[in-house]
C-alpha positions in Angstrom: -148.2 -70.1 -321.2 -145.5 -71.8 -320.0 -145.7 -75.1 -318.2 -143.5 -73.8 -315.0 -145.8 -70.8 -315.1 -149.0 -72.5 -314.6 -147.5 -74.9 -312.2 -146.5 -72.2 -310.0 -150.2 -70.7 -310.6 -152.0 -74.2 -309.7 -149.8 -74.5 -306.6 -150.7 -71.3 -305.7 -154.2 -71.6 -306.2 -153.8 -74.9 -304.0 -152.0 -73.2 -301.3 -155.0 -70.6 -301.0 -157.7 -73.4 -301.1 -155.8 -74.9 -298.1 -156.1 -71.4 -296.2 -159.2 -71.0 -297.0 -160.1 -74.9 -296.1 -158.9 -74.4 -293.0 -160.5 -71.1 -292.6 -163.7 -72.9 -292.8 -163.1 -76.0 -290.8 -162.3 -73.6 -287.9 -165.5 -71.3 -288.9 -167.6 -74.6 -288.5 -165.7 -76.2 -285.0 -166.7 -72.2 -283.7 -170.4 -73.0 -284.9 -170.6 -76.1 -283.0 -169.2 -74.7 -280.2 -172.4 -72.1 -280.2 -175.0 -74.5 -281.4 -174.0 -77.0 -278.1 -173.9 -74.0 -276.1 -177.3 -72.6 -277.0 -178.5 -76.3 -276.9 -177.6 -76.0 -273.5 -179.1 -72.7 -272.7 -182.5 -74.0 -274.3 -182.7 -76.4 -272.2 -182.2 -74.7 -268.8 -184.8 -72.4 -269.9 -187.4 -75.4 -270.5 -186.4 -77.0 -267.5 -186.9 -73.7 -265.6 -190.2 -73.3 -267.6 -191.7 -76.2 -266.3 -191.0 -76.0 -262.8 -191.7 -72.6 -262.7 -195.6 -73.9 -264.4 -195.2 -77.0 -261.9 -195.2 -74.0 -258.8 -197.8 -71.7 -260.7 -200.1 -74.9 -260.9 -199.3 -75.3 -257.0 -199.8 -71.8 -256.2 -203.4 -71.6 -258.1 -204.5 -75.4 -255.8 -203.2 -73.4 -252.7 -205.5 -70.4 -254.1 -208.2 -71.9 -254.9 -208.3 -73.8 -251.9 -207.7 -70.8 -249.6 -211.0 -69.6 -251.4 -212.7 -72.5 -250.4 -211.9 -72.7 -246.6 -212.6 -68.5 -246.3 -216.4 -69.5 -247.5 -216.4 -72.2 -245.4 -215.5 -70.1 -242.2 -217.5 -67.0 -243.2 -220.4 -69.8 -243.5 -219.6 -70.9 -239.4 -219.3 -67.1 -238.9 -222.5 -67.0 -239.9 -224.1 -69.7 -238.3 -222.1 -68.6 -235.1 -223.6 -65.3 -235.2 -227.5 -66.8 -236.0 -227.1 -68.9 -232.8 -225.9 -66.2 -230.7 -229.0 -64.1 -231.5 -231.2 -67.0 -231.0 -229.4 -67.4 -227.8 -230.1 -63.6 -226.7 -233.9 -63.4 -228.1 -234.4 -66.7 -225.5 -233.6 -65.2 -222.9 
């Protein structure tokens, strides 16, 4: 093959690995682009996970809590209601 021949052949193949190069580089900026972004999104979503579990912890202290003060007044209810018939049999 003729020298000129494969010179125009090499440049060729140069000229496509160039394209193609570039194809790529562009291909990767596009993956970054995504990989920040989802980075991104991750981390709103862990951030909103934990104060969302911050509130659900809150909510269960308020609930249990709740709980605690219902016994307590059914307990006074009680008592209320024990000295109100001792209060009726005295008389």
């Amino acid at each position: 093959m003729e020298d000129s021949k494969v010179a125009v052949i090499l440049e060729d193949l140069r000229s496509q690995f160039r394209v193609f190069g570039e194809g790529l580089q562009t291909l990767n900026e596009k993956s970054d682009r995504i990989d920040r972004k989802l980075e991104a999104h991750i981390e709103e979503n862990r951030r909103q996970f934990d104060q969302n579990t911050l509130e659900h912890r809150q909510i269960a202290q308020d609930l249990r809590q709740n709980a605690q003060e219902h016994r307590l007044m059914l307990q006074m209810i009680k008592e209320l209601n024990e000295e109100q018939n001792k209060l009726k049999q005295a008389k």
